[in-house]
matplotlib code that plots the C-alpha trace (Angstrom):
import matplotlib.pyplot as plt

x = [36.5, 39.9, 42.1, 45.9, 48.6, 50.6, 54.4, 56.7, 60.2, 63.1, 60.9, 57.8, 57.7, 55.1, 53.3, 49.7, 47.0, 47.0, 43.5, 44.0, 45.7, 43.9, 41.9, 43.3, 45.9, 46.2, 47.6, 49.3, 49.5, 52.2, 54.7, 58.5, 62.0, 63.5, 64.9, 67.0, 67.1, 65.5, 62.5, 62.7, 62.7, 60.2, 57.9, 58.6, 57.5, 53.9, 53.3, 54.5, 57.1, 58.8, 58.4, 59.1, 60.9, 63.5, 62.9, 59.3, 59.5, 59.7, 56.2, 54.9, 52.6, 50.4, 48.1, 45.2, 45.2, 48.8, 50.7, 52.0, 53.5, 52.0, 55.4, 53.7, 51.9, 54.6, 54.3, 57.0, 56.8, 58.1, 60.7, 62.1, 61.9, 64.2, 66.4, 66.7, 67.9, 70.3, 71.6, 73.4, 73.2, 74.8, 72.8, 74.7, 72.9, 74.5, 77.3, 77.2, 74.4, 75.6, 75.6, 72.2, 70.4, 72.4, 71.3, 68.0, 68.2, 69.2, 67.7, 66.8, 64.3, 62.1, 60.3, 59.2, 61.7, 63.1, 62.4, 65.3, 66.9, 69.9, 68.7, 66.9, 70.4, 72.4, 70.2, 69.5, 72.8, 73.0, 70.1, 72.4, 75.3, 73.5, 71.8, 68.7, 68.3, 69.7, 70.4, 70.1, 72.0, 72.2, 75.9, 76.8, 80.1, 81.4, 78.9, 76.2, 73.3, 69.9, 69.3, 66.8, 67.2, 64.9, 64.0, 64.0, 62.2, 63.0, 61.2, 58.8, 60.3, 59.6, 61.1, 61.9, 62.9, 64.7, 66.8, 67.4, 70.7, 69.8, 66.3, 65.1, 68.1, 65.0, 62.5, 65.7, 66.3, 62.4, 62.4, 65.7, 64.4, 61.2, 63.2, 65.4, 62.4, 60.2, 63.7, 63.0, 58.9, 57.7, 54.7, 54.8, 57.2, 55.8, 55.4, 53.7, 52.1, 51.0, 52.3, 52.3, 55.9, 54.9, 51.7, 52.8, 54.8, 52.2, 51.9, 48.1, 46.4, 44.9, 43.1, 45.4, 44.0, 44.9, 48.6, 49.3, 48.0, 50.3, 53.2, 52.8, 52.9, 56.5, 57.6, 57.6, 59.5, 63.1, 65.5, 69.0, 72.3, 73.9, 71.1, 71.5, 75.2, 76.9, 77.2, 75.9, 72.4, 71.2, 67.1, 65.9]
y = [-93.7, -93.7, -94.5, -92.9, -95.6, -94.9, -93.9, -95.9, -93.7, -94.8, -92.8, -94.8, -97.2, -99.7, -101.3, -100.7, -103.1, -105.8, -105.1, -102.1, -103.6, -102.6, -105.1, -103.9, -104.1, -107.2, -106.3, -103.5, -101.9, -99.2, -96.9, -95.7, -95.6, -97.4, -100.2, -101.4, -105.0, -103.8, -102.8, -106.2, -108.5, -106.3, -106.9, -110.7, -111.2, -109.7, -111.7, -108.8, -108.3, -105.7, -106.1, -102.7, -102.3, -99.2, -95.9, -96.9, -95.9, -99.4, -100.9, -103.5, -105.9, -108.7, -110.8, -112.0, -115.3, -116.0, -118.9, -121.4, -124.7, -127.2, -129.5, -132.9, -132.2, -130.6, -132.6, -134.7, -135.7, -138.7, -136.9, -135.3, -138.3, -140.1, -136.7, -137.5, -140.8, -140.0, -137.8, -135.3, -132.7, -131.7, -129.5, -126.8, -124.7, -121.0, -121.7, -118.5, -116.6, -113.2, -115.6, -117.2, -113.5, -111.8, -114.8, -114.6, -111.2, -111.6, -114.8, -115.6, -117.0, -114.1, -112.2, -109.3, -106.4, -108.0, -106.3, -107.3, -103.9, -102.8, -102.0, -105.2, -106.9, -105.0, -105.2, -109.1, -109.3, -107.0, -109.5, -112.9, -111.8, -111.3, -114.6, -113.9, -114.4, -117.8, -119.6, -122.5, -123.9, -126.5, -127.4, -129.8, -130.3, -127.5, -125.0, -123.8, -124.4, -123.7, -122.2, -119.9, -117.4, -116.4, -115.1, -117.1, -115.9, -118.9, -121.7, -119.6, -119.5, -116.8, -117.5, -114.7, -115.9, -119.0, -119.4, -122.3, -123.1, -126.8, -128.3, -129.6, -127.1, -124.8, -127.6, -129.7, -127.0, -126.5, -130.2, -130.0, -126.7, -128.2, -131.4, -129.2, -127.6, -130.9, -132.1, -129.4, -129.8, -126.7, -127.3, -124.3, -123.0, -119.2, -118.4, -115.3, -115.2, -118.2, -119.0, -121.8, -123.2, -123.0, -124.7, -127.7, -127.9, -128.0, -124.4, -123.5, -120.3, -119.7, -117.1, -114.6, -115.3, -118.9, -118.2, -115.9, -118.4, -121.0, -118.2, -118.2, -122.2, -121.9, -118.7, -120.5, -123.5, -122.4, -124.3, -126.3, -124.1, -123.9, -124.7, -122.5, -123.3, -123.7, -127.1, -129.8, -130.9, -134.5, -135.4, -137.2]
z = [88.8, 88.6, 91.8, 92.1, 92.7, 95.7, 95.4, 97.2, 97.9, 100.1, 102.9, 103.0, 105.8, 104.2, 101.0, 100.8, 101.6, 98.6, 99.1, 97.0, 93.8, 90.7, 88.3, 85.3, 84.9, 87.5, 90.7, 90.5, 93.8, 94.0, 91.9, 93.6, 93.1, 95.7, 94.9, 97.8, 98.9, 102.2, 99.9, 97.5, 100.6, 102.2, 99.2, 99.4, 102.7, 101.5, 98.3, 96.4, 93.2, 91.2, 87.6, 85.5, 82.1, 81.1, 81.3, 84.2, 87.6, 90.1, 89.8, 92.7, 91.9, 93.6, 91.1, 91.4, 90.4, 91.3, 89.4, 91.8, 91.3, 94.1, 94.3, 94.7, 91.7, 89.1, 85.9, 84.6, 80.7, 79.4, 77.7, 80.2, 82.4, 80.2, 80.0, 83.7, 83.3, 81.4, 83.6, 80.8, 82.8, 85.6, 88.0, 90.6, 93.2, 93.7, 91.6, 89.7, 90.3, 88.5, 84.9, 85.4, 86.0, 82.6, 80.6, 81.6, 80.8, 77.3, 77.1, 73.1, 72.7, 74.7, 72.1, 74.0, 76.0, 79.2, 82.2, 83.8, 83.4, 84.6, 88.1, 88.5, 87.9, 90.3, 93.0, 92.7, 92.5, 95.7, 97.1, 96.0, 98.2, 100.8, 100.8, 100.0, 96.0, 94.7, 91.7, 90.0, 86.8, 84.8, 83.3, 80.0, 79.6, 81.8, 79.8, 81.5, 79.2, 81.7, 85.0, 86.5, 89.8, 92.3, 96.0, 99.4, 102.7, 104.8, 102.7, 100.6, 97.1, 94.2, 91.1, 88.9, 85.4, 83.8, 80.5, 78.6, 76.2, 75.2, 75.3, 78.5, 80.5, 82.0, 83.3, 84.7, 86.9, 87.8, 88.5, 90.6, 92.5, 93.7, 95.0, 97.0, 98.5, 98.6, 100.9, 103.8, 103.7, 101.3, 99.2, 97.0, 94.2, 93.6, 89.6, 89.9, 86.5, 84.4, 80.8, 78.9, 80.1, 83.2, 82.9, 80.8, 84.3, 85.9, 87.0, 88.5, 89.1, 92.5, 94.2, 95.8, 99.4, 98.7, 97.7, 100.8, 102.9, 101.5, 101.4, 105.0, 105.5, 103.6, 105.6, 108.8, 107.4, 108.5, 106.5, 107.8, 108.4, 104.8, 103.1, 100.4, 100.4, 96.7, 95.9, 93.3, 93.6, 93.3, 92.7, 96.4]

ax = plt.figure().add_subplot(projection="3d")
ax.plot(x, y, z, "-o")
ax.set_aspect("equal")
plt.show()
């Protein structure tokens, strides 16, 4: 029997129970057109992520499996170890935020429509000043050629989309982002949905219980003063 997804305006107090997500298609748990940041951080805090394209209402969703990066186990090629080494790259956290999200929103090489519509980049951005969404890019010769953005509730980490200018620019900053978060005692780097970059990263699918009880493991990691200060990032 069919089941009628929940709308979600600026009046509702609260998501529904992920319990309620449909199977197909996989995890979708709620319709609405509020978009605030109190709504986006609000959604964060439960596992939960918009994801719509133009012209669809806000759609919530909360897969099951969720793609997760454990960080002692990201994968590391040989390639890209000696692209480390050879440190071409510079790599900047929070340096310019508004760039990374409109290049991954026109990235190239994505064959499909983004979904990071209009809305989604003004109120990431809305989210980044605020402190709450942050950035990380990658920079050759004063051109920034990689980077991806995402959304931090405390030390729990969901990343949202990368883009890559030169070869290698995307999984640098993967690589760099799980050593910041490594530095302050996270586990977990939240993909949301597996595909094959992500896997040949490393990237795992785990049950959706699984991922909310390491969500909450990061959540209660508070990090340092500053810690999402702009400033260049080195590998620890």
């Amino acid at each position: 029997m069919a089941r009628a997804i929940p709308w979600l305006s600026s009046n509702s107090s609260t998501f529904p129970e992920l319990s309620t997500t449909l199977k197909e298609p996989n995890g979708l748990l709620a319709f609405g057109d509020d978009l605030s940041p109190q709504r986006i951080i609000q959604a964060y805090q439960c596992g939960i992520f918009p994801w719509f394209s133009d012209g669809e209402p806000v759609m919530w969703w909360s897969p099951d499996p969720r793609a997760i990066i454990n960080i002692s186990q990201i994968k590391i090629n040989k390639t890209l170890q000696k692209v480390l080494k050879r440190e071409l790259f510079n790599v900047t956290l929070n340096k310019n935020f508004d760039q990374v999200i409109e290049l991954c929103a026109d990235a190239p090489f994505r064959k499909e429509e983004t979904w990071i519509v209009n809305p989604m980049l003004l109120a990431y951005k809305k989210l980044h000043r605020q402190g709450k969404a942050h950035s990380i890019e990658v920079w050759q010769n004063e051109e920034l050629v990689g980077g991806l953005y995402g959304v931090a509730v405390n030390g729990y980490f969901s990343g949202e989309s990368m883009f890559y200018r030169q070869s290698n620019a995307s999984k640098i900053a993967l690589v760099y982002l799980a050593s910041l978060l490594k530095s302050i005692g996270v586990e977990l780097i939240d993909c949301q949905m597996l595909n094959p970059f992500l896997a040949s990263m490393g990237c795992i699918e785990v049950s959706r219980q699984e991922f909310i009880t390491q969500q909450i493991a990061a959540k209660n990691i508070s990090p340092v003063e500053n810690f999402w200060r702009p400033r260049q990032l080195t590998l620890n």
